[in-house]
CHARMM internal coordinates of N, CA and C (Angstrom, degrees):
IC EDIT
DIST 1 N 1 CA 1.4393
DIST 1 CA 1 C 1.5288
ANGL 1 N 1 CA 1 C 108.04
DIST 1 C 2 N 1.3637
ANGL 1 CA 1 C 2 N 121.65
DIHE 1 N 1 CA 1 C 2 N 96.26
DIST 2 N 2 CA 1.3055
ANGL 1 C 2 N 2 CA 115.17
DIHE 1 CA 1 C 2 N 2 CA 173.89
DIST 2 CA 2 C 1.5366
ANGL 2 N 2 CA 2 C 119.02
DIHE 1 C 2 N 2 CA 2 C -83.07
DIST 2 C 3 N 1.5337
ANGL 2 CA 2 C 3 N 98.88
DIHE 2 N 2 CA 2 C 3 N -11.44
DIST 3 N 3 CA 2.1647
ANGL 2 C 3 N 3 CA 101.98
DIHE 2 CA 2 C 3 N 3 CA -161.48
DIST 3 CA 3 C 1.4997
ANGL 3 N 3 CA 3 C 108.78
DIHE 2 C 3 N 3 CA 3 C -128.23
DIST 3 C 4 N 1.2954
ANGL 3 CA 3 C 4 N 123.07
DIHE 3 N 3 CA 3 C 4 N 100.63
DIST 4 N 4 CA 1.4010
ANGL 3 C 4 N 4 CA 106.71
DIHE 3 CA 3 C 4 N 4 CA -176.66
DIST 4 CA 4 C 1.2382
ANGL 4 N 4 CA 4 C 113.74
DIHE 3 C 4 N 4 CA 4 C -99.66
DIST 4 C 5 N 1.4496
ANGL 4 CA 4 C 5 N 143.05
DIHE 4 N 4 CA 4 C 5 N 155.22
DIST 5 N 5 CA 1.6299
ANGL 4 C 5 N 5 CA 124.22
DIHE 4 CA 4 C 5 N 5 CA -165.34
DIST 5 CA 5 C 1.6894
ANGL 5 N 5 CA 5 C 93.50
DIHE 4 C 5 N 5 CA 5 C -120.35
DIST 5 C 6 N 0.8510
ANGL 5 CA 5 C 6 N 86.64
DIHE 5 N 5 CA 5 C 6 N 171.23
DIST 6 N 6 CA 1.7708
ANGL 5 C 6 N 6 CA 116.09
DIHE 5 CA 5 C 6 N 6 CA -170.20
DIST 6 CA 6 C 1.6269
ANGL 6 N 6 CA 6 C 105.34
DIHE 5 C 6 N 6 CA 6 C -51.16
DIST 6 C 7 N 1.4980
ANGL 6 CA 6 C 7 N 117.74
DIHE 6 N 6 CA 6 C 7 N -31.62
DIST 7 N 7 CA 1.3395
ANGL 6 C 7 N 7 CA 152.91
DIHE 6 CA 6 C 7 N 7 CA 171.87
DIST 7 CA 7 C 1.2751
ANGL 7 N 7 CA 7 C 116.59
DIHE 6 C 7 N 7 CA 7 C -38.05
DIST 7 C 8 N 1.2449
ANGL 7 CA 7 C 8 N 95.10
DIHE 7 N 7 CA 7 C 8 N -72.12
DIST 8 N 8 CA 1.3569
ANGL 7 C 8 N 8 CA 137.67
DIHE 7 CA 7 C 8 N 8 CA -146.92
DIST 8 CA 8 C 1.8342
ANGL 8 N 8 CA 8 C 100.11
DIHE 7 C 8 N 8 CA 8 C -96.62
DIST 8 C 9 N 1.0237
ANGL 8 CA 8 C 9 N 119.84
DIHE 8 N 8 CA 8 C 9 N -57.28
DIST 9 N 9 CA 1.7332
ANGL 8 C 9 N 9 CA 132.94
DIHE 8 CA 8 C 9 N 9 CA 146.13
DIST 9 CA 9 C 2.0405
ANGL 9 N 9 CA 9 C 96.00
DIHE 8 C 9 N 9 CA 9 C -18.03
DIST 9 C 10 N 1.5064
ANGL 9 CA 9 C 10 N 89.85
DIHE 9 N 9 CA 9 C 10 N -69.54
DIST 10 N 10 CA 1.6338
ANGL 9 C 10 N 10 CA 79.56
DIHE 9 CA 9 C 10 N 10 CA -144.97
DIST 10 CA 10 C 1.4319
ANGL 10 N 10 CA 10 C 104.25
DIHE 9 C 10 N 10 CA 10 C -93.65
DIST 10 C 11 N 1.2504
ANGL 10 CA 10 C 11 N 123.44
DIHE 10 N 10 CA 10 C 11 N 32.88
DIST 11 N 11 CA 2.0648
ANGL 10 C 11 N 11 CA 145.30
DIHE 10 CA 10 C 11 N 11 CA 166.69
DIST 11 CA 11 C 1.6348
ANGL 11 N 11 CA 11 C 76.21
DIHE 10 C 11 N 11 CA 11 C -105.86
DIST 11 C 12 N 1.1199
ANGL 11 CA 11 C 12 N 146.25
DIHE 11 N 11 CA 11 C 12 N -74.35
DIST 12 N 12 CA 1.5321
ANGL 11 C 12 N 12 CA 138.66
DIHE 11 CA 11 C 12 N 12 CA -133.68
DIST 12 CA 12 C 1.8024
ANGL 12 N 12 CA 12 C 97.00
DIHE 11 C 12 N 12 CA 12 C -85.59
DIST 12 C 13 N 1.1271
ANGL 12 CA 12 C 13 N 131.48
DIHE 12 N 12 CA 12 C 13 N -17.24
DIST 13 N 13 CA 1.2071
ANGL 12 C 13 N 13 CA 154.70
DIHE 12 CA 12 C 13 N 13 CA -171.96
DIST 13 CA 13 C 1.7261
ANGL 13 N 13 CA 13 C 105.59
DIHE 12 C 13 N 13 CA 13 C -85.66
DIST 13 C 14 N 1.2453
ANGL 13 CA 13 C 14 N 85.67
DIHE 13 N 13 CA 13 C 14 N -67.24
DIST 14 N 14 CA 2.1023
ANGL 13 C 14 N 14 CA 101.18
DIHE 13 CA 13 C 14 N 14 CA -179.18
DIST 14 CA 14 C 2.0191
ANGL 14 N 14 CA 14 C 95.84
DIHE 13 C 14 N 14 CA 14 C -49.19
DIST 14 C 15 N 1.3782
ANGL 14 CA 14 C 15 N 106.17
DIHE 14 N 14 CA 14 C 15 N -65.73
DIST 15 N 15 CA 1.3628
ANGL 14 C 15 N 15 CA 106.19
DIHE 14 CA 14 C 15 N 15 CA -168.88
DIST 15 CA 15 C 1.5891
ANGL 15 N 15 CA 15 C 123.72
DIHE 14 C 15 N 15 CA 15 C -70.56
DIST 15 C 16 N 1.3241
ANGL 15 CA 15 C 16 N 110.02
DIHE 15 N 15 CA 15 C 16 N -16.59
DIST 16 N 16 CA 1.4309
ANGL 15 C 16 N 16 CA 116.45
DIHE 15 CA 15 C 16 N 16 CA 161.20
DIST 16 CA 16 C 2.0951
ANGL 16 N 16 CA 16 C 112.76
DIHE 15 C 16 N 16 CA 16 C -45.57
DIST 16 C 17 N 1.7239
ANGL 16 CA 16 C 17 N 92.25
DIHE 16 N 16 CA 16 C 17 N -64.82
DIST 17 N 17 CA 1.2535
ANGL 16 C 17 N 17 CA 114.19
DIHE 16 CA 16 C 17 N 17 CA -166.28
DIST 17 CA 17 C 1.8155
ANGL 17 N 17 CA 17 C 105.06
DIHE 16 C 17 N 17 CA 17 C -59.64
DIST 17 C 18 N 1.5366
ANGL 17 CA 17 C 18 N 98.85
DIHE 17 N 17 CA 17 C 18 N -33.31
DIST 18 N 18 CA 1.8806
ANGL 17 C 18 N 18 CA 99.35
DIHE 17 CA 17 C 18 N 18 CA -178.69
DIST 18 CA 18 C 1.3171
ANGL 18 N 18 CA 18 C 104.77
DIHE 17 C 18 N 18 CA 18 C -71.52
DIST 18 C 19 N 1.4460
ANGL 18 CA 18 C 19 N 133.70
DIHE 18 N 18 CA 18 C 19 N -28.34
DIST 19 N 19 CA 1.0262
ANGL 18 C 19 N 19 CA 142.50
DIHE 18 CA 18 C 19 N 19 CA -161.23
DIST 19 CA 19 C 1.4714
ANGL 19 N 19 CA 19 C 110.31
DIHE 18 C 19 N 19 CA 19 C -100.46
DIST 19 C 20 N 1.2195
ANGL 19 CA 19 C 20 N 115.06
DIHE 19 N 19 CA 19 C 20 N -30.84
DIST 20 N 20 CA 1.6282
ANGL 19 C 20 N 20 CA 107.29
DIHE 19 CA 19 C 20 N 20 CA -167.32
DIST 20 CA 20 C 2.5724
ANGL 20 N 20 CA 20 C 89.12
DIHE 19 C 20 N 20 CA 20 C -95.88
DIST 20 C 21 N 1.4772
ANGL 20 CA 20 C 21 N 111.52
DIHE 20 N 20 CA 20 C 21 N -11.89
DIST 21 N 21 CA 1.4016
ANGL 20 C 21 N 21 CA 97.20
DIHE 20 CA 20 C 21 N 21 CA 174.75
DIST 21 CA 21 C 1.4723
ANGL 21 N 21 CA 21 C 114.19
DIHE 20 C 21 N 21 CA 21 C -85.16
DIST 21 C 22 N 1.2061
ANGL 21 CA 21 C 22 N 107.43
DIHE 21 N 21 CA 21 C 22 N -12.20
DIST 22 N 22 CA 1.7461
ANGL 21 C 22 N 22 CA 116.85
DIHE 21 CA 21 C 22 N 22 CA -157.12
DIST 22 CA 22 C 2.0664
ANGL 22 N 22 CA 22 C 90.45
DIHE 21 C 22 N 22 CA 22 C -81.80
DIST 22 C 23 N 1.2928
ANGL 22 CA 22 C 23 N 97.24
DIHE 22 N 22 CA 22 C 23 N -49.21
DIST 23 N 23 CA 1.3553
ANGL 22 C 23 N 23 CA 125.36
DIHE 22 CA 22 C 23 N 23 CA -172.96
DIST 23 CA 23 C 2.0297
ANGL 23 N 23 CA 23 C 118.36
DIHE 22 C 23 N 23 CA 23 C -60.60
DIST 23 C 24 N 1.4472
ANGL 23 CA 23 C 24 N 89.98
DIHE 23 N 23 CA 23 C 24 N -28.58
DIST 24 N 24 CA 1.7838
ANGL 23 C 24 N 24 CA 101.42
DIHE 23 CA 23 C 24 N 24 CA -173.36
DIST 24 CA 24 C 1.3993
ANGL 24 N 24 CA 24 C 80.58
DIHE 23 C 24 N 24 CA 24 C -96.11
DIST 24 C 25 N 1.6409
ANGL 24 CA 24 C 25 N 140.78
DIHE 24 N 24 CA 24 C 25 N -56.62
DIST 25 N 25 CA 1.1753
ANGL 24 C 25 N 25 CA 145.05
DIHE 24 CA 24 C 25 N 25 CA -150.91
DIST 25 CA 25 C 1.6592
ANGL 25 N 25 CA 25 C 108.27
DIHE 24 C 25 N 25 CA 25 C -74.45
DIST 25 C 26 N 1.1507
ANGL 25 CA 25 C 26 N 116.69
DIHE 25 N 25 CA 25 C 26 N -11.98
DIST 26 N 26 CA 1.6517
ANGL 25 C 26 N 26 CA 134.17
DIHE 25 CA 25 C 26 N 26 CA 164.79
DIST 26 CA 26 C 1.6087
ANGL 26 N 26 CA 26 C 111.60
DIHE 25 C 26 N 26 CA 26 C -73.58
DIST 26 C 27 N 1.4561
ANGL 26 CA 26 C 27 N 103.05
DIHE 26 N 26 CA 26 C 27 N -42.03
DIST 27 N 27 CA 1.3825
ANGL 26 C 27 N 27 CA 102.93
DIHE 26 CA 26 C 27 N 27 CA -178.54
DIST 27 CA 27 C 1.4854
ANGL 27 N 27 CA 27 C 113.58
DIHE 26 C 27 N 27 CA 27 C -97.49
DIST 27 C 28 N 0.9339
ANGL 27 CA 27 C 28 N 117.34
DIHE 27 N 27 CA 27 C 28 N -0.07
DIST 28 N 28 CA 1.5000
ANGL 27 C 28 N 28 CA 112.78
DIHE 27 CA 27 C 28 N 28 CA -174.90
DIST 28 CA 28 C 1.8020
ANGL 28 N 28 CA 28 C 103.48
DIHE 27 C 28 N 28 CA 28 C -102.17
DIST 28 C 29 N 1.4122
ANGL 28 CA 28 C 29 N 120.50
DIHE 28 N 28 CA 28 C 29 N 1.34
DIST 29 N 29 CA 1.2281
ANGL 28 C 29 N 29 CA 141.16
DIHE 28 CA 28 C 29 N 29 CA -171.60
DIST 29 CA 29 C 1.4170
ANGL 29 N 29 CA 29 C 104.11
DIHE 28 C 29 N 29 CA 29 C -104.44
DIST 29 C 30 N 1.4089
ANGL 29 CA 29 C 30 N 108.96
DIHE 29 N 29 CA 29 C 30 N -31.84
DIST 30 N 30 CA 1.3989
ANGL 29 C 30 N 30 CA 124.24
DIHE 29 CA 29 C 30 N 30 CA -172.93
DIST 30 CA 30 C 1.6363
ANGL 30 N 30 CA 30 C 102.36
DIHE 29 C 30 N 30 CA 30 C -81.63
DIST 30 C 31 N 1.3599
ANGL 30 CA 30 C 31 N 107.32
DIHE 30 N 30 CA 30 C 31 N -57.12
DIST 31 N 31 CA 1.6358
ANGL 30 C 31 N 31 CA 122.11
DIHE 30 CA 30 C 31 N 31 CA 163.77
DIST 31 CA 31 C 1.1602
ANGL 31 N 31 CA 31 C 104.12
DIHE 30 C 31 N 31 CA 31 C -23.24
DIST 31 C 32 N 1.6902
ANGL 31 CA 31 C 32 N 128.96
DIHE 31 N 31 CA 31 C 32 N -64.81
DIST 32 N 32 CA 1.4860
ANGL 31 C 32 N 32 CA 116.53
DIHE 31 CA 31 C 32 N 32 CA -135.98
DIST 32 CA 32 C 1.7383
ANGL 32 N 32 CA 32 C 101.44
DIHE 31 C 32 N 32 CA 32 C -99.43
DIST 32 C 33 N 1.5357
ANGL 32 CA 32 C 33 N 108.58
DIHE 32 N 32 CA 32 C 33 N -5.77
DIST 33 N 33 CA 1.4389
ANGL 32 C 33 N 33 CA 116.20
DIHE 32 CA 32 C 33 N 33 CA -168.35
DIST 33 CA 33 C 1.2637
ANGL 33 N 33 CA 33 C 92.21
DIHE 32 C 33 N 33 CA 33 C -82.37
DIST 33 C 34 N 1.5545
ANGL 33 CA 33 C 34 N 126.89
DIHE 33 N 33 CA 33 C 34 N -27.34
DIST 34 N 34 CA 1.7839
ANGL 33 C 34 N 34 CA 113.54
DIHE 33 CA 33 C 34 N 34 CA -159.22
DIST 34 CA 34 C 1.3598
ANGL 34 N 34 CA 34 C 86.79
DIHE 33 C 34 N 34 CA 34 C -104.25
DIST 34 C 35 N 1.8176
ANGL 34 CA 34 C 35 N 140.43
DIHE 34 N 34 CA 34 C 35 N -29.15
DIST 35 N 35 CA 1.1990
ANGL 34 C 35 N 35 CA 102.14
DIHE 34 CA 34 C 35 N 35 CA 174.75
DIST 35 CA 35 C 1.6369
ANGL 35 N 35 CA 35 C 127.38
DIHE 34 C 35 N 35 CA 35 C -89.77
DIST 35 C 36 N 1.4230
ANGL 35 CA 35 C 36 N 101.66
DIHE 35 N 35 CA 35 C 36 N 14.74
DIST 36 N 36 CA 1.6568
ANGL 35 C 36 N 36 CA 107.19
DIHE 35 CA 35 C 36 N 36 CA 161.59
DIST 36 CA 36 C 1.5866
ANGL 36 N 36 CA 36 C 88.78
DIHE 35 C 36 N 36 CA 36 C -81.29
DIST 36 C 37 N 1.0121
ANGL 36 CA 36 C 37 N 128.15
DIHE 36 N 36 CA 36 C 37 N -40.54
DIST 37 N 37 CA 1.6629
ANGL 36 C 37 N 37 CA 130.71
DIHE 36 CA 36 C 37 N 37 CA -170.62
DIST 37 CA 37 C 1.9130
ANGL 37 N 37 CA 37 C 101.60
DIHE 36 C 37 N 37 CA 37 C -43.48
DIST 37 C 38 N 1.1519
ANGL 37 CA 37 C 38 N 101.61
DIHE 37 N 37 CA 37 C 38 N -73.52
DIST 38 N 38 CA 0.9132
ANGL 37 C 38 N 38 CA 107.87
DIHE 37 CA 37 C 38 N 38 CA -173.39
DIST 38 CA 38 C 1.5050
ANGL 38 N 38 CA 38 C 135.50
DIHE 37 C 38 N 38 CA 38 C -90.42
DIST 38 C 39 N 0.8919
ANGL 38 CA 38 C 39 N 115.39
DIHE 38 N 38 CA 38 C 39 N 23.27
DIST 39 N 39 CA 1.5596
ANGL 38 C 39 N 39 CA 138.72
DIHE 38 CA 38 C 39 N 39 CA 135.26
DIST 39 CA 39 C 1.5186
ANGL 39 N 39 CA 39 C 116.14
DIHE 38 C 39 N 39 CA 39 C -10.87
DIST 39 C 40 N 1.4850
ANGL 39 CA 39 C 40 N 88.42
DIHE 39 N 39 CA 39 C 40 N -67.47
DIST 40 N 40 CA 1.3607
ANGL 39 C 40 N 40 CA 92.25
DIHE 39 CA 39 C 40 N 40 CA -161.68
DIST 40 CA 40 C 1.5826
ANGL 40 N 40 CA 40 C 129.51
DIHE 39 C 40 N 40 CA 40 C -82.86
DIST 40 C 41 N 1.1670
ANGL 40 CA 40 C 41 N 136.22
DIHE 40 N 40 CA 40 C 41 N 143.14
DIST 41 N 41 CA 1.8698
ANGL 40 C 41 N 41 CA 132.31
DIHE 40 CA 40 C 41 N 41 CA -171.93
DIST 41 CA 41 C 1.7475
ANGL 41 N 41 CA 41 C 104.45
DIHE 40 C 41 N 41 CA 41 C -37.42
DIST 41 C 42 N 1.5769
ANGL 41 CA 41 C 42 N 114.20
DIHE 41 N 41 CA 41 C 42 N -55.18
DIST 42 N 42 CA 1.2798
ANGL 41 C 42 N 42 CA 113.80
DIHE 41 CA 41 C 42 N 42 CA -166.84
DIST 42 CA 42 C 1.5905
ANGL 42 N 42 CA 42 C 112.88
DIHE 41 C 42 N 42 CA 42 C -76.23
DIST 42 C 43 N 1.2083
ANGL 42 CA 42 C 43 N 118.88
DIHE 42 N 42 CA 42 C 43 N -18.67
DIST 43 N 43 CA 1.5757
ANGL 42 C 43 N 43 CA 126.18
DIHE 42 CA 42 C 43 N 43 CA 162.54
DIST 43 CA 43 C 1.6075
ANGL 43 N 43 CA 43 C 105.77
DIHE 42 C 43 N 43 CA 43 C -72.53
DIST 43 C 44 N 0.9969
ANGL 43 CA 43 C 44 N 132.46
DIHE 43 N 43 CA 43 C 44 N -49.68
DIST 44 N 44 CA 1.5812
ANGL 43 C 44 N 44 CA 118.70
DIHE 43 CA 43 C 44 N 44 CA 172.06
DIST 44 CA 44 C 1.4053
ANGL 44 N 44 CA 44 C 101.99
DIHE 43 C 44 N 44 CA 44 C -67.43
DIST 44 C 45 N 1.1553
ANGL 44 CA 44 C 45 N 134.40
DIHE 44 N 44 CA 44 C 45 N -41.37
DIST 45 N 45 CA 1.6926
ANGL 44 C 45 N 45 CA 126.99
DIHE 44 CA 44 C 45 N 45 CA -178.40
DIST 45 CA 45 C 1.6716
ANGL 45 N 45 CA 45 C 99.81
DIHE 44 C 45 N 45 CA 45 C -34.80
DIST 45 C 46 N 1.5735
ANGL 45 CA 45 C 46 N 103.29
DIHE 45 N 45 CA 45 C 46 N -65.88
DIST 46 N 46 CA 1.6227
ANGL 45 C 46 N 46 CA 98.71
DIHE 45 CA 45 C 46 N 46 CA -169.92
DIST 46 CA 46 C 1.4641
ANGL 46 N 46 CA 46 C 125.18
DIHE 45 C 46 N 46 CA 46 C -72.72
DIST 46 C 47 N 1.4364
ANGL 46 CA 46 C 47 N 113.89
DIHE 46 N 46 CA 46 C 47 N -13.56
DIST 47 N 47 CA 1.3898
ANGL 46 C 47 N 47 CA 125.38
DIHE 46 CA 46 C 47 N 47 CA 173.90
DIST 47 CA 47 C 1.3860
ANGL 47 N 47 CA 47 C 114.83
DIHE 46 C 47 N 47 CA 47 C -68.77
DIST 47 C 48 N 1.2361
ANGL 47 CA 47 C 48 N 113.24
DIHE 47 N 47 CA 47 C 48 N -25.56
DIST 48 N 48 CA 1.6164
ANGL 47 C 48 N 48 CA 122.34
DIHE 47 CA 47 C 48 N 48 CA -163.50
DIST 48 CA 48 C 1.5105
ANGL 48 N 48 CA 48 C 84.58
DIHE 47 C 48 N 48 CA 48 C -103.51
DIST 48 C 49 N 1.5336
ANGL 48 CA 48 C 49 N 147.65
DIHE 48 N 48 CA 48 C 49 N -48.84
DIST 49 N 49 CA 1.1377
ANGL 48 C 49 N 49 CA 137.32
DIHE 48 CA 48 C 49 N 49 CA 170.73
DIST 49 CA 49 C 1.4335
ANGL 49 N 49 CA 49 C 116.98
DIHE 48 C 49 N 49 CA 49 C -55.99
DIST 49 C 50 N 1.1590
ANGL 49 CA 49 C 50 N 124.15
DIHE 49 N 49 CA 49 C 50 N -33.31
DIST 50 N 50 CA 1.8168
ANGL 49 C 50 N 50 CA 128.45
DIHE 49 CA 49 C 50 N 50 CA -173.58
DIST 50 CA 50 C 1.6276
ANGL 50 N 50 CA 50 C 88.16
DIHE 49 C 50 N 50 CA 50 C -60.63
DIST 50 C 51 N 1.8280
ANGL 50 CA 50 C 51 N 90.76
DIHE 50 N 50 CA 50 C 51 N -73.83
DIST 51 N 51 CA 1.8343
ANGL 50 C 51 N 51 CA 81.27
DIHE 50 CA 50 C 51 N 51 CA -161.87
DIST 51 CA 51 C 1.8413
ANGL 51 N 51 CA 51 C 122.36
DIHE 50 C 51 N 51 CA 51 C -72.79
DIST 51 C 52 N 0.9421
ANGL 51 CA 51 C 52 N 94.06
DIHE 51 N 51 CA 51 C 52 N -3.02
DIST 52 N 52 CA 1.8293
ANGL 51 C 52 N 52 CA 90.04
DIHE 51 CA 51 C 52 N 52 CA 159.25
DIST 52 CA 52 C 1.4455
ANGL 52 N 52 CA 52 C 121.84
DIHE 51 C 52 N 52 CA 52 C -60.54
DIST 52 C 53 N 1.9008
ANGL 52 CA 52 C 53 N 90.37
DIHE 52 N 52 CA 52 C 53 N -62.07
DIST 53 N 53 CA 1.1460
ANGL 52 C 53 N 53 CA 107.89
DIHE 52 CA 52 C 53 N 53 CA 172.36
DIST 53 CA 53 C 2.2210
ANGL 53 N 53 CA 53 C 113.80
DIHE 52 C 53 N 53 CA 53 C -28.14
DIST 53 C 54 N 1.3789
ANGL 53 CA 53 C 54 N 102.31
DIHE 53 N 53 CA 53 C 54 N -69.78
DIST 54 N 54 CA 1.5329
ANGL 53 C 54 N 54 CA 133.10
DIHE 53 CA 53 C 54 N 54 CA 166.79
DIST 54 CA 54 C 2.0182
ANGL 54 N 54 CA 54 C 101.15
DIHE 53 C 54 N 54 CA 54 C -22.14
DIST 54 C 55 N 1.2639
ANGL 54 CA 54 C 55 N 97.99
DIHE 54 N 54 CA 54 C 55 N -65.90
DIST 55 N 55 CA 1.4958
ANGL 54 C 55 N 55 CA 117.47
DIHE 54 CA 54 C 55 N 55 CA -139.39
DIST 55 CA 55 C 1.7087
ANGL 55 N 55 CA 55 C 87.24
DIHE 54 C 55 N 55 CA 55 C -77.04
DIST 55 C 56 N 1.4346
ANGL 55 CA 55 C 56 N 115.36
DIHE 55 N 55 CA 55 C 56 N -40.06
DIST 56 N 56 CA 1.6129
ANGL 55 C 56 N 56 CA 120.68
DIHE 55 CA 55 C 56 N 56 CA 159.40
DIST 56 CA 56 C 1.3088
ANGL 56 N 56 CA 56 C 121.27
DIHE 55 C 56 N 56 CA 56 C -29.95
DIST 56 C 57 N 1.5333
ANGL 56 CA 56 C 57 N 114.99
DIHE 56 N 56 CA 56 C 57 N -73.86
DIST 57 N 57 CA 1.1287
ANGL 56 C 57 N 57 CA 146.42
DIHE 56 CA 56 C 57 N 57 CA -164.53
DIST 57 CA 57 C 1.6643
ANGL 57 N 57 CA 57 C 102.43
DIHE 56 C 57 N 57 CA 57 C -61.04
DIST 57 C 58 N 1.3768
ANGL 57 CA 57 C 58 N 111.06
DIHE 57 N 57 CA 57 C 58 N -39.85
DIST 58 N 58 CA 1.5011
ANGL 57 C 58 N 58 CA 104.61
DIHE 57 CA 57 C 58 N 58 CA -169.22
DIST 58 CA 58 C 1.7485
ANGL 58 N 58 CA 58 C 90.24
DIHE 57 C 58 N 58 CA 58 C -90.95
DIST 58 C 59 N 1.0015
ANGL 58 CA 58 C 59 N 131.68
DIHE 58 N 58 CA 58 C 59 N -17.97
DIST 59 N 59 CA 1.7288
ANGL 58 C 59 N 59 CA 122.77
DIHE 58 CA 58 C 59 N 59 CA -176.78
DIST 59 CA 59 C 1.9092
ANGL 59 N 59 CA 59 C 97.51
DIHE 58 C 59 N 59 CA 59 C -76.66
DIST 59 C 60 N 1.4041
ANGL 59 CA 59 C 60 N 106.55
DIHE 59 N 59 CA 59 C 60 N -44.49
DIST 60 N 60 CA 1.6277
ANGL 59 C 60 N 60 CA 95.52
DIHE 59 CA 59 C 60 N 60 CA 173.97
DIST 60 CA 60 C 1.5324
ANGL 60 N 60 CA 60 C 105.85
DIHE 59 C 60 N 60 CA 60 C -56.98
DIST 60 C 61 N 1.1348
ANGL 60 CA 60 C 61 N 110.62
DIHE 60 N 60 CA 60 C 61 N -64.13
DIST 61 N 61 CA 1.8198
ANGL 60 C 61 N 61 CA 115.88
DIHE 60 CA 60 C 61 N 61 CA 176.95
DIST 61 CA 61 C 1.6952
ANGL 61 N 61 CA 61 C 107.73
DIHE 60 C 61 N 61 CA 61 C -17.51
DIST 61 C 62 N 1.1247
ANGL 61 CA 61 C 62 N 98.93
DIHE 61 N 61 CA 61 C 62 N -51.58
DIST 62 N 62 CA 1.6517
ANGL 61 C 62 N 62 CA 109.44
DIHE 61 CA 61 C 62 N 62 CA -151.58
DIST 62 CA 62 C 1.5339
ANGL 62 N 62 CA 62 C 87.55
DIHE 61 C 62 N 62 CA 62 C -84.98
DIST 62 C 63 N 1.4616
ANGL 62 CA 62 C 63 N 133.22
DIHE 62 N 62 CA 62 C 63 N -41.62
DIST 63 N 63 CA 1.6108
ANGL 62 C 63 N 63 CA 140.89
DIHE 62 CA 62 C 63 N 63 CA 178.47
DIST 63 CA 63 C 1.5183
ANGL 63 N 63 CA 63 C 116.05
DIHE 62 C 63 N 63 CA 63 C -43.68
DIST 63 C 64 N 1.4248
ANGL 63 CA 63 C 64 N 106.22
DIHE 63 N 63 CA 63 C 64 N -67.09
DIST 64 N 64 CA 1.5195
ANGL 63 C 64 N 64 CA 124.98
DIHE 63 CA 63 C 64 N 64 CA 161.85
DIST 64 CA 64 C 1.1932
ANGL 64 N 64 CA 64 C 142.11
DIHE 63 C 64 N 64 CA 64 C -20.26
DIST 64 C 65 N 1.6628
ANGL 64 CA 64 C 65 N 113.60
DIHE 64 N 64 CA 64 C 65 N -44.71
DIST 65 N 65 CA 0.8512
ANGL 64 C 65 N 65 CA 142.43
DIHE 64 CA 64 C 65 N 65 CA -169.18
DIST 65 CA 65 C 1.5634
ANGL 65 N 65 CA 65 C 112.54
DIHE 64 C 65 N 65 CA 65 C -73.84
END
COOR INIT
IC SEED 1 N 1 CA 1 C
IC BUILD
């Protein structure tokens, strides 16, 4: 594609913008569900166990080696 027209710009432009709000507006939905999620004492209990759990696993990883 050496020539893009003025057209063609603002179709690749339009669908960027539908695509990049649909896409932030997915995650910002996602955002507000986990910090109602995590609200609560027993939801941080397992959050703080997952990534320990995690943060372990990658220090053996890194030990091993």
């Amino acid at each position: 594609m050496t020539r893009l027209s003025l057209t063609a710009f603002l179709e690749i432009a339009v669908i960027m913008c539908v695509i990049l709000t649909a896409v932030l507006s997915c995650y910002a939905v996602v955002a507000r569900r986990a910090r109602n999620l995590f609200r609560s004492q027993s939801a941080i209990r397992w959050l703080n166990r997952g990534t320990g759990t995690v943060v372990a696993g990658a220090a053996i990883a890194v030990a091993t080696r």
